[in-house]
N, C-alpha and C positions, 0 to 999 in steps of 0.2 A: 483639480487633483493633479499634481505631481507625478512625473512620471514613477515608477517600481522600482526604484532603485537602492532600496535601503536594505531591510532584514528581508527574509524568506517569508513567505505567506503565512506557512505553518508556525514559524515561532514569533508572529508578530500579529495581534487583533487586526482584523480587517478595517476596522470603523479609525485607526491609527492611520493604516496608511491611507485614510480616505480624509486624514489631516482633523478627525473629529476627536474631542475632549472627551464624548463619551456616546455607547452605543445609540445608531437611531434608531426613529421610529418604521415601522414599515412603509410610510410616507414620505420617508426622506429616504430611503433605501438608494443606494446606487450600484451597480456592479461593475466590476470595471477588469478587462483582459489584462493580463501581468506582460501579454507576450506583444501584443496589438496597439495596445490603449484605446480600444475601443472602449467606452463606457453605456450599461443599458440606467437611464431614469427611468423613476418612475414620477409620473406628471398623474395628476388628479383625474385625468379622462382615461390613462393608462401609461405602459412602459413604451418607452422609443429608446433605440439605437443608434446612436451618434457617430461618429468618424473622430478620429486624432490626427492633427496636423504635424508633423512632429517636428517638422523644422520652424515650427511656429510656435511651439509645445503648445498647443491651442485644442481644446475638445468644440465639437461643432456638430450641430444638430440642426439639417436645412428641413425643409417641407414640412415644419409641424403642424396639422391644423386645429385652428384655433377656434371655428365655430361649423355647422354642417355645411354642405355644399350646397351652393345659391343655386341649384337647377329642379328642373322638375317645377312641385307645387311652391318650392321657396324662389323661383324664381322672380325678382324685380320687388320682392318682400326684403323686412330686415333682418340681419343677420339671427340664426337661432344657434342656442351652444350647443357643444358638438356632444354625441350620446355617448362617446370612446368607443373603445375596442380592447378585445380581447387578446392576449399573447404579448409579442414584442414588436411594436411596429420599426419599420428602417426608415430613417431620417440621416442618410449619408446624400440624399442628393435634393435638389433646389424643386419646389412645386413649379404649377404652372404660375405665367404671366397672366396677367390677368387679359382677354382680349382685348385686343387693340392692333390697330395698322402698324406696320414694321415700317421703321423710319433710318436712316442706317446714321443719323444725326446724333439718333438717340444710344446707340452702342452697335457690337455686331451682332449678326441674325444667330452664331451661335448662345450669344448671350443671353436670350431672349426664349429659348426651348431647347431641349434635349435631343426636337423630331430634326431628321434632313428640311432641308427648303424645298417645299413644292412650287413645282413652276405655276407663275400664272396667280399663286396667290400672296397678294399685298398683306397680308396679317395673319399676327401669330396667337399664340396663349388660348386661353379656354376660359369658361366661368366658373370651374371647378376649382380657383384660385384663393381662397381663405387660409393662407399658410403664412407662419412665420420663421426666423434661420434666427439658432444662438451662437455666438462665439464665447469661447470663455475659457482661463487659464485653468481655472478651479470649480471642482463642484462639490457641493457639501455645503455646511453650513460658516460661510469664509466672508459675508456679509459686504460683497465690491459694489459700487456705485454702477448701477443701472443706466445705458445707454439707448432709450428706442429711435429709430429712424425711421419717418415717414419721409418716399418719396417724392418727388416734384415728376412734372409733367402732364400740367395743365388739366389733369383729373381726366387724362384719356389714351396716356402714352407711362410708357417704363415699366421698372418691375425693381421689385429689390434683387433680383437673381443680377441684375448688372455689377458687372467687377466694380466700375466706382462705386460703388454703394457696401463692395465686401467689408465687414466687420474686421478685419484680421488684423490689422494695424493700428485700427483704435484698439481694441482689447490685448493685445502684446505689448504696444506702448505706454500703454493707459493702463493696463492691470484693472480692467471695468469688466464686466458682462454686456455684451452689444448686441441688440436684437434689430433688426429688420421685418418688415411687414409688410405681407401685398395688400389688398384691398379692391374691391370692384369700380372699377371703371368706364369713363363715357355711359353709355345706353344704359349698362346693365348697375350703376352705382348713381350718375347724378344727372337723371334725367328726370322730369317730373312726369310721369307717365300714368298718372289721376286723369289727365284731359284725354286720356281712350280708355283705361282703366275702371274710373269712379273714384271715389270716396276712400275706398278701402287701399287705395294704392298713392292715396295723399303721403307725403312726405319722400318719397322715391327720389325726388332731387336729391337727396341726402343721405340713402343709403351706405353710401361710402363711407359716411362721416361712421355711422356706428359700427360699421366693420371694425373702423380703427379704435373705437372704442373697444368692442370685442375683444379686440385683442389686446389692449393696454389692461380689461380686469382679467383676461388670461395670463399673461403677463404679472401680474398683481400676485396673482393665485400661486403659479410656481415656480417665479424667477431663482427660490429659496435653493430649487433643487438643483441647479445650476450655478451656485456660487454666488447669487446674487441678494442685496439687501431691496425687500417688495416697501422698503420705508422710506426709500432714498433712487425714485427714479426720476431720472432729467429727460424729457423728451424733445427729439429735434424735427426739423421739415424743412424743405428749402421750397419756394417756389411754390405750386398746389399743395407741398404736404406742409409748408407753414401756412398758405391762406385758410388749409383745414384747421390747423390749431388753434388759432386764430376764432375759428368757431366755437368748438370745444372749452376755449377760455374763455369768450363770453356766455357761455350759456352754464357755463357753473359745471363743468362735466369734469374736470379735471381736479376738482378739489375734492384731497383729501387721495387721491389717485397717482398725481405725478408731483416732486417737489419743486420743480423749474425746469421753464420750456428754454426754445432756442429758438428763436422763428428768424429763416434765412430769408432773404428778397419774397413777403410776401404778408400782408395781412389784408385780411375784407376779398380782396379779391379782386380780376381784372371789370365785374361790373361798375365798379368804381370809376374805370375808364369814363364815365355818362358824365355831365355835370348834374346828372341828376341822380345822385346817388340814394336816394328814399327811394325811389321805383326800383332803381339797378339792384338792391338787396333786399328783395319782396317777392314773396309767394305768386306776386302779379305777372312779376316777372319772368319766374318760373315757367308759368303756364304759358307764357305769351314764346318764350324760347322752346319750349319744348312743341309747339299748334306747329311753329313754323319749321323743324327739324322734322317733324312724321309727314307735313306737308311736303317737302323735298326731296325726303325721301319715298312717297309714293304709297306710306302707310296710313289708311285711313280708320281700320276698327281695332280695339284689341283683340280679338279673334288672332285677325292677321296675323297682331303682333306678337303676339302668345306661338302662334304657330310656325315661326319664323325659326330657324334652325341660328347658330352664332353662325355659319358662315354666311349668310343670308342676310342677317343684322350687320356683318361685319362689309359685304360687299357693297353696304348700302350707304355706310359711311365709307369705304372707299371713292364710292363713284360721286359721294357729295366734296368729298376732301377734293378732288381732281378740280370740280368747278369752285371752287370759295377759296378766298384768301388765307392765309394760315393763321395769322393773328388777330385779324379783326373779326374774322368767324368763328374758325373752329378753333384755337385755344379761346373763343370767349362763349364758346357753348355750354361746357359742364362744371359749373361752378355751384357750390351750397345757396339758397336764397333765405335759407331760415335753418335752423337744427331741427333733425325730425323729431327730437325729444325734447323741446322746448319751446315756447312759447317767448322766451324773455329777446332780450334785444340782440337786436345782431354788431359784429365786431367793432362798427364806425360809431354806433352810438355807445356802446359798453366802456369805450376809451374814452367816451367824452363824460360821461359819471365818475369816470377815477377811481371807482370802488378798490376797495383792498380785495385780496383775490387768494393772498396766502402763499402764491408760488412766486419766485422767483421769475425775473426774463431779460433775458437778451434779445436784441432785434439788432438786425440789418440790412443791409444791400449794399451792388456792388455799383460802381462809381459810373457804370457807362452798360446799364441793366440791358438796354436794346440791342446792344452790339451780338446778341446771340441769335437775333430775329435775321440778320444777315446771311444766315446759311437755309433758309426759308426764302428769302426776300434779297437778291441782289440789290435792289433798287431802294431800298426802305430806305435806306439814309439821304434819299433824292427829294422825297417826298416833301418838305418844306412847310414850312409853318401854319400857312391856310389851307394846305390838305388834313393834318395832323388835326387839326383848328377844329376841324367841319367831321373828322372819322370820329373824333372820343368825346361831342357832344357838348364843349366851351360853349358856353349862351353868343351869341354872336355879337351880344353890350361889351364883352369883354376881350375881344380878339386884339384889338389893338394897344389894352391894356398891358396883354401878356406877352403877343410880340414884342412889346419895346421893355419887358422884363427880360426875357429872354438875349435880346440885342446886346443889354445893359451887362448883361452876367455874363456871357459869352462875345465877347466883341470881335475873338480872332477867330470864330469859326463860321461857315457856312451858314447857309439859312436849314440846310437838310441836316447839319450836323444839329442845331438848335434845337432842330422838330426832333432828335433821338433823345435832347435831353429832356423835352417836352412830356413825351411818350414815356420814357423811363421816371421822370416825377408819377406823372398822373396813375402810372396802372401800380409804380414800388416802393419810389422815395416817401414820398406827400403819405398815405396811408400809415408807414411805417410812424413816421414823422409822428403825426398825428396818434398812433399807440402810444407811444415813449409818452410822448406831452400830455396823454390823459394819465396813461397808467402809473405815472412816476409820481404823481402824486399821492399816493399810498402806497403803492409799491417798489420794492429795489430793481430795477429798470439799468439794463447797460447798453451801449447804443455801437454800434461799430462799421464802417465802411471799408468793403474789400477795392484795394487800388491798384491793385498788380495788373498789369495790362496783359494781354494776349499777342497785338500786335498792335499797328499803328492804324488801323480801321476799325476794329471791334473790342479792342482796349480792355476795362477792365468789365468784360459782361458779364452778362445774368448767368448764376451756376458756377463759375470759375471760380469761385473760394469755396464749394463740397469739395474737389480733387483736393485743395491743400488742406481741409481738414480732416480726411478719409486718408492721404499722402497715398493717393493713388494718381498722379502725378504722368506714370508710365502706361496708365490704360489706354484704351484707344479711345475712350472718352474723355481722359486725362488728357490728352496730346490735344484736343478739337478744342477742349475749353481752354487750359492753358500755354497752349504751344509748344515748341522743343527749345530748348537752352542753345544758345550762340554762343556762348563763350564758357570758359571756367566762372569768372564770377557770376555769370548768371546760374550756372549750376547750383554755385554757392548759395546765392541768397534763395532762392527756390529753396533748398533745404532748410534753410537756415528757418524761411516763412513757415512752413510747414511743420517746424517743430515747436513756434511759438505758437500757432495757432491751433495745434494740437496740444498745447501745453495750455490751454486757454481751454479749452474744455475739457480737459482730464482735474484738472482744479477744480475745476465752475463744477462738474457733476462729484465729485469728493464731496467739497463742503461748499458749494455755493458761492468763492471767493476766487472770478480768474488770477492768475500769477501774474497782474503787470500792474504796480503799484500804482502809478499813473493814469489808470482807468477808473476814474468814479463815477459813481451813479447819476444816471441823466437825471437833470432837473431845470427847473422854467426859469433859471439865472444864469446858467453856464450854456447850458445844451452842446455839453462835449461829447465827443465821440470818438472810436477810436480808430487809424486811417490804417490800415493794415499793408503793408511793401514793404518793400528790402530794408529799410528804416522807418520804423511804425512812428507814429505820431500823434499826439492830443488835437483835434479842432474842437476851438471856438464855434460854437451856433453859425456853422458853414455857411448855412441855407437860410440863413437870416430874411434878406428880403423873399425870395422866393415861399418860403414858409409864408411868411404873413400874406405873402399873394392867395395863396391855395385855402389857410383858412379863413382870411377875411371872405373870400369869391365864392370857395365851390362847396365846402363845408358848415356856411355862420347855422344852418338850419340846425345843425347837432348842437 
């Protein structure tokens, strides 16, 4: 909706200046302040209260929730939809995070809750976190292309309340409807918690996963009210919230639901890290990570764990986080091992069927995914090929194989620089790799590599292409992933990136067709892609032998 600007109230139909052809229904009703621009929807569980950005002209509606709160009896259960409320509820400020340890990697501790910092305690958020945030020029029936964003942080860290993640610049530049979602995390979203539970608490690893559906048919239901078209939504993830999609797309949950994904550095997931990726994406698997997470943590019945307060649960993954490594433990803790609503295949083998699927997809990652473990891990990049070799579970028939692949591809660099690009195939390239090459076979498939470096050690990592596609640039998350500009022309091209790669998805979610002529669809004769810097680029089947390495060796069983 447009600011008041036109005729007087009195001599002008409401439902005109609300930009509608003709009066609505009580369902699409909206009201909106002439003096404020505050506008009240009404959404199918009830009315909420939005805010006006006005230097944005942007109407924005944070904390809506989207299914009841995960506590009490719905605790470590699936999400159940929400019963509404009565009156007008206020949606002018952001819900909670979902709990998790505060990481100051991951944004600042104001970005993260509303509450001061209490001393002494390592984590923030609550489980009362089932909320979603809209941005949006226009509300009423104006039909803009739908933007959802799940996302990343290894299914145990972030929030959509993070400034890089704010909608405001995709829906101002993009003229879209741009939604964000929180979703339940670590313990309380993807732990398999049936091995103290029972039966009845089977699928729990997966929780999260249907949150996020939750909210994609909430979403569905009244994006309408908000300006948006519920027939033409594109949905995004970088990191866990692509490896999530990733699930959702093979198990058939998306069809008919969203009309093309975005999956950023992420499919299958880091149990792929194993060479033995059959056990790594199995229910077996599940059980077996989750016996040894209540084992270290010192919880043995669900009694306990039921009676366990979130600070409690939370202090307990603190004191586990202090002893375990960051990426070979705890980002490899809370991952999907199956959909809790299906039965069918999981992402490594769905890509290897090729089915038509009906959505559109883009996939990628960034050229140097590991360089973000560095702010975790001084030392990672030291680690060397037969440590790297023996952490992510290579058969030991093959170690020499892949060292002198590695050698081969990499000739000027260290042996520890090798092992990052090792580490970055194995848990983001190779997976991805392998989606394109299954799914492009019936499906329109686009493939692309972010290459903008950060600095001269950690290059272009993992996460550093959300800030240029959010052009949130100037956050404080923005500065960590992609540095500060040295000169004018580095200014330049930074903007310059940012606006093709947002112009790459303000197309792509319109009609389906990014704006760079030059980018066609992956297929098993080209296997282009496209290199995204200051001067974007076509590659040729980059990963040529590598590729053949990863699915002759670690995949031939799919």
């Amino acid at each position: 909706m447009e600011p008041f600007q036109a005729l007087p109230v009195i001599i002008q139909p409401f439902y005109l200046l609300m930009g509608l052809h003709q009066a609505p229904s009580l369902k699409d009703f909206v009201m909106c302040s002439a003096s404020t621009q505050t506008a009240v929807v009404q959404t199918e569980e009830g009315a909420i209260r939005g805010a006006f950005d006005r230097a944005a002209g942007l109407h924005t509606f944070f904390g809506i929730p989207y299914a009841k709160s995960p506590v009490g009896a719905l605790r470590f259960r699936p999400p159940q939809p929400h019963d509404g409320w009565s009156g007008v509820r206020d949606a002018a400020s952001f819900g909670s995070a979902s709990a998790q340890l505060f990481d100051s990697t991951e944004g600042e501790y104001s970005e993260f809750t509303d509450e001061p910092q209490v001393e002494g305690q390592p984590w923030v958020g609550g489980e009362d976190c089932l909320t979603l945030n809209i941005w949006t020029r226009s509300l009423g029936a104006h039909k803009k292309p739908v933007v959802v964003w799940i996302h990343g942080g290894a299914n145990w860290l972030e929030s959509s309340r993070l400034k890089c993640y704010h909608g405001d610049q995709m829906a101002k530049n993009g003229d879209m409807v741009f939604v964000s979602i929180n979703y339940r995390l670590g313990v309380f979203g993807f732990l398999d918690v049936s091995v103290l539970g029972g039966e009845e608490y089977s699928g729990s690893h997966s929780h999260g996963l249907l949150d996020q559906l939750q909210a994609l048919h909430w979403i569905r239901r009244n994006i309408a009210q908000f300006g948006g078209d519920p027939q033409n939504i594109t949905l995004m993830g970088e990191s866990a919230g692509s490896i999530d999609i990733s699930w959702h797309l093979a198990g058939g949950h998306l069809n008919g639901l969203v009309r093309r994904v975005v999956m950023m550095s992420g499919y299958a997931g880091l149990p792929g890290l194993s060479g033995d990726l059959t056990y790594g994406l199995s229910n077996a698997s599940a059980g077996d990570v989750a016996r040894e997470f209540f084992a270290d943590c010192g919880i043995d019945s669900f009694q306990q764990l039921s009676e366990m307060t979130t600070a409690d649960l939370m202090m307990k993954v603190h004191q586990l986080s202090e002893s375990r490594d960051m990426l070979f433990h705890m980002d490899s803790l809370f991952w999907p091992k199956s959909h809790a609503k299906s039965s069918l295949l999981d992402p490594i083998a769905f890509a290897a069927k090729g089915e038509v699927t009906g959505i559109d997809i883009i996939i990628g990652f960034t050229n140097y995914e590991m360089g973000l473990w560095l702010n975790w891990d001084e030392r990672i990049d030291q680690m060397g090929m037969d440590s790297v070799i023996e952490s992510i579970g290579i058969p030991a028939g093959l170690a020499e194989s892949v060292k002198s692949l590695y050698r081969e591809t990499f000739p000027d660099e260290n042996d520890g620089q090798r092992a990052m690009h090792l580490l970055g195939d194995s848990a983001f390239v190779m997976p991805s790799l392998w989606a394109a090459e299954g799914l492009a076979r019936n499906n329109r498939v686009k493939v692309y590599r972010f290459d903008r470096e950060t600095d001269p050690r950690r290059r272009a990592q993992h996460a550093a292409d959300q800030v240029y596609f959010f052009d949130k640039l100037d956050t404080y998350v923005g500065k960590l992933l992609a540095g500060l500009p040295t000169t004018d022309t580095d200014c330049q091209e930074r903007e310059s990136l940012v606006r093709l790669m947002q112009g790459l998805i303000f197309s792509y979610a319109e009609a389906g067709h990014p704006d760079y002529s030059a980018w066609a669809d992956y297929d098993t004769e080209h296997r282009s892609l496209l290199a995204l810097d200051a001067k974007p680029s076509i590659k040729s089947d980059p990963y040529k032998k590598r590729r053949e390495w990863w699915f002759q060796n670690i995949y031939p069983s799919y």
